[in-house]
C-alpha positions as CSV (number, residue, x, y, z in Angstrom):
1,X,0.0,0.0,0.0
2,X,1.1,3.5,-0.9
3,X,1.7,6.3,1.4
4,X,-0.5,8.6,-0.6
5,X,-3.2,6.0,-0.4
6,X,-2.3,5.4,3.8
7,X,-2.9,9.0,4.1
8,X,-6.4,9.3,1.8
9,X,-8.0,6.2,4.0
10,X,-6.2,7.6,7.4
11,X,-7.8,11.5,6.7
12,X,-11.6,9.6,5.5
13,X,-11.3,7.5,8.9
14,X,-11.2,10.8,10.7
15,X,-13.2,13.6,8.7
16,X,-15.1,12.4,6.1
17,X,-17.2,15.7,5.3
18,X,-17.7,18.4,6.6
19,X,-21.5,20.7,6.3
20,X,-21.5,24.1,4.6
21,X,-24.5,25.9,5.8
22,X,-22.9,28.0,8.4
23,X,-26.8,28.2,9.9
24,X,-27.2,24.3,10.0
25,X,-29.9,23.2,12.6
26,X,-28.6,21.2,15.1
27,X,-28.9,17.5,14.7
28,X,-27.6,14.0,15.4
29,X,-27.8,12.3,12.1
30,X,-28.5,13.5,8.3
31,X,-29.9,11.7,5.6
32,X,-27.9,11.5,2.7
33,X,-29.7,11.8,-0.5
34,X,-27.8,10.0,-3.0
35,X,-28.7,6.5,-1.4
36,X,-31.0,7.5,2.2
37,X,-28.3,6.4,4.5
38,X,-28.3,8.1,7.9
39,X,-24.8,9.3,9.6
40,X,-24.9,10.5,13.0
41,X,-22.9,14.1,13.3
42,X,-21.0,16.0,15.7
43,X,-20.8,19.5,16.7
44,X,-16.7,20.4,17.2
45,X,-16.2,23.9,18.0
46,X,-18.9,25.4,16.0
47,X,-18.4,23.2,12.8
48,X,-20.3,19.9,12.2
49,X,-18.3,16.8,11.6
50,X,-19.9,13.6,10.1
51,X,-18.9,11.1,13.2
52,X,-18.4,8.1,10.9
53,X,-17.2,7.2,7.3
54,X,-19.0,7.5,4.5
55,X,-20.5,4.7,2.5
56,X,-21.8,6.1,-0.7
57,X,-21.1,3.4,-3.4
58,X,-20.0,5.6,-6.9
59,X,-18.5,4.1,-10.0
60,X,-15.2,5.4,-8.4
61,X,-15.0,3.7,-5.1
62,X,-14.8,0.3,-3.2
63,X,-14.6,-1.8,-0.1
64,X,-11.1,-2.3,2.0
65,X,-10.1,-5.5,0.8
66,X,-12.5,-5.4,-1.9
67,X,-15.5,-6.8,1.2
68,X,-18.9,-5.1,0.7
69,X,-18.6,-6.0,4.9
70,X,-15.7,-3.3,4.7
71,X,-17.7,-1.0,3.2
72,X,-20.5,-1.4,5.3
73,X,-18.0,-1.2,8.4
74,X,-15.5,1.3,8.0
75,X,-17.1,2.7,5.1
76,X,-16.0,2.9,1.5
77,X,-12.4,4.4,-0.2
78,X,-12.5,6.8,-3.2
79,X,-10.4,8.4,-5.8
80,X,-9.9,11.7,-4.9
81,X,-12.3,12.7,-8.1
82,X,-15.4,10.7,-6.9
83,X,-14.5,11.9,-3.0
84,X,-15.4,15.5,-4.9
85,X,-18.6,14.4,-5.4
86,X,-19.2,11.9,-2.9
87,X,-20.4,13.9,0.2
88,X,-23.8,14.3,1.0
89,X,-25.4,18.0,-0.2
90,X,-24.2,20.7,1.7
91,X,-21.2,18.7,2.8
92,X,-17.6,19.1,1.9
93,X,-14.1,17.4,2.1
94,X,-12.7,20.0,4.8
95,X,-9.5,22.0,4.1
96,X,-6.3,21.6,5.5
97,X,-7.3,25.0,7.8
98,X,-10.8,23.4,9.0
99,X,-8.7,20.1,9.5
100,X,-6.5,22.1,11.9
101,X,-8.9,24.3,13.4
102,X,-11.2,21.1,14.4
103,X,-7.9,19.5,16.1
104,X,-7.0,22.7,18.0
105,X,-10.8,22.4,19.6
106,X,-10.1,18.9,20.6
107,X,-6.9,19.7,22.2
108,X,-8.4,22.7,24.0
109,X,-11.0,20.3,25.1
110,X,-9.0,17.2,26.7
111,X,-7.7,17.8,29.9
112,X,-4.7,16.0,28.6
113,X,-3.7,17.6,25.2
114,X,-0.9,15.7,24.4
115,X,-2.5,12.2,24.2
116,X,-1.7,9.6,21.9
117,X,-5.2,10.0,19.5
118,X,-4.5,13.9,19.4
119,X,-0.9,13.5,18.6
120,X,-1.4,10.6,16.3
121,X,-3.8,12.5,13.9
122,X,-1.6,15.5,14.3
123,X,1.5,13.6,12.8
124,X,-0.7,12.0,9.8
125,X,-2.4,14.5,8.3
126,X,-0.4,17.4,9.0
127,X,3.1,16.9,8.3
């Protein structure tokens, strides 16, 4: 496996999308259109994170290990084209700035900054 490809599956494991309505009500789950699969959400800071990986099935992505069970797990791997496209309306792929600022909240909010998760995601996505 590839670095580049490491560091796609690594960042989807701990963002997948990110909501772009600034005014967004405040929910638990959303229903994504393209297939009516529900994701529970989180509220970091004052930006909403999906809380688990998304498994939208496009022409452009698959299962770890080529399982459907993968898929249906840990959620599904894309090209970085289809992950364009792939988030649920009003969602986005955050930037390397939202990236940072949602870790910076975390860290503010554990007693203990420096532990392993925190410094873990910190190292692999942004060095």
């Amino acid at each position: 496996m590839n670095l580049n490809f490491t560091f796609f599956f690594i960042f989807l494991i701990f963002t997948s999308c990110k909501p772009t309505n600034e005014n967004k009500t405040q929910k638990e789950t959303i229903i994504d259109e393209h297939d009516s699969q529900e994701y529970p959400i989180i509220k970091i800071g004052d930006d909403w994170w999906m809380a688990t990986n998304l498994n939208f099935k496009s022409d452009e992505s698959y299962c770890l290990e080529n399982e459907e069970v993968n898929g249906n797990k840990y959620g599904r791997l894309y090209t970085w084209k289809s992950s364009l496209t792939a988030c649920p309306k009003g969602w986005h792929l955050p930037s390397k700035k939202e990236w940072e600022k949602m870790l910076n909240e975390i860290q503010n909010e554990n007693e203990s900054p420096n532990t392993d998760y925190y410094q873990v995601i910190k190292k692999d996505t942004l060095n």
